[in-house]
N, C-alpha and C positions, 0 to 999 in steps of 0.2 A: 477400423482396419482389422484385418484377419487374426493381426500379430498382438494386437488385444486383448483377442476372446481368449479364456482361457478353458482348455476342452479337457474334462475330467477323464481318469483313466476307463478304459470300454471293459465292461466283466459280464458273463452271461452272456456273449454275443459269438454267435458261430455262422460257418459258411461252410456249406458240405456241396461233394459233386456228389451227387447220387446216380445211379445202376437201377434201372429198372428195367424189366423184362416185359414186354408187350403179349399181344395174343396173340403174334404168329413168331413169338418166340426169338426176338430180338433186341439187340440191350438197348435201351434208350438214355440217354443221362440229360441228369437234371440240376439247378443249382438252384441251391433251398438258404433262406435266412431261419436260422435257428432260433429262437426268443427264448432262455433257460434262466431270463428272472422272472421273479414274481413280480416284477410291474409290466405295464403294458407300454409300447412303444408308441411314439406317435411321430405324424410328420416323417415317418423314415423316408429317404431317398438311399440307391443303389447305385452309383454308375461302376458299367461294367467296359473292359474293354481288351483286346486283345493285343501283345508286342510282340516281338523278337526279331530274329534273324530264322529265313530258309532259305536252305541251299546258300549263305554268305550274302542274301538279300533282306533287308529288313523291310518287316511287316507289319501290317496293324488292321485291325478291325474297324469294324463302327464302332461309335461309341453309342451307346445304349442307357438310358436310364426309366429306370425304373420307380414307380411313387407308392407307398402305402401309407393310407391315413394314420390305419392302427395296427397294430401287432400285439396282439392277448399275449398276456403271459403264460410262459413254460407252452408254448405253440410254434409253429413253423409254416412259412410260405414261401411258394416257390416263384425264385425270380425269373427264369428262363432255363428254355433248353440249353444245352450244350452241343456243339458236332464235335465230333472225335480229330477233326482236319485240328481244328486250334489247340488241341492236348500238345501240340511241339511248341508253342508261344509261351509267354506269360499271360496268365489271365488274373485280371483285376478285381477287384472288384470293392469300391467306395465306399463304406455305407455312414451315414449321418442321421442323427434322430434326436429325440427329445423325451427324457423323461421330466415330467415338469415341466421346469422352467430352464432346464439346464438342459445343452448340446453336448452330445457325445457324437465322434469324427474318428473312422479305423479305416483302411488300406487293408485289403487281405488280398496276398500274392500269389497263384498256383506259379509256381519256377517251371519250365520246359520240362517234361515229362514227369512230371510227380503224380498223374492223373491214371492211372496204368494199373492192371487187375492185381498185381503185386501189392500195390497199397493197400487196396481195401478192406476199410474195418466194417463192422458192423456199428452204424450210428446211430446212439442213444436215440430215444424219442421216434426213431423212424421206420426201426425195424429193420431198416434196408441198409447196401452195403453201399460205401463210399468214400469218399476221401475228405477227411475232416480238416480244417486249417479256423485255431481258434484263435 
């Protein structure tokens, strides 16, 4: 059972929306897995999904997952684009993995409008600007 396992606390694990600008000059966003330990990940899964209320109508996405075998350490990959439509939702995003033998299990939630040019930091490792949730 779920309620068994017991999932150790998740450190060095980030989830950034990223701002990139294209070649005809247009912002594109991105949402990247951060890996800022020195070991490598394996086994990761992502699921991402979209919630809320618009307009007093509640909403939801697909749900989406994502698989990577391995994740190098102190490295970054990108799990999907983003559209700017869902920056009014909650966006999800699951992630589970394995160092070892041991499973680590986090939730990282963007809350309705936190995704907005006002937030953006400059995100370690990536050079580029975005919106960090660690």
């Amino acid at each position: 059972m779920k309620k068994d396992i017991q999932f150790p606390k998740v450190e060095g694990i980030s989830i950034a929306v990223i701002r990139k600008v294209n070649e005809l000059q247009h912002a594109e966003w991105q949402v990247v897995l951060l890996n800022n330990n020195s070991v490598f990940l394996e086994n990761v899964i992502v699921v991402s999904r979209g919630y809320g209320e618009i307009d007093g109508v509640f909403r939801q996405s697909s749900v989406l997952r994502h698989v990577f075998e391995r994740i190098e350490p102190n490295t970054n990959v990108i799990i999907e684009p983003i559209d700017l439509a869902v920056f009014v939702l909650n966006n999800e995003y699951w992630v589970s993995y394995y160092i070892g033998n041991e499973i680590f299990d986090k939730r990282f939630t963007f809350v309705p409008e936190t995704i907005t040019e006002q937030n953006l930091i400059k995100i370690p490792n990536l050079g580029l600007m975005g919106v960090l949730h660690e």
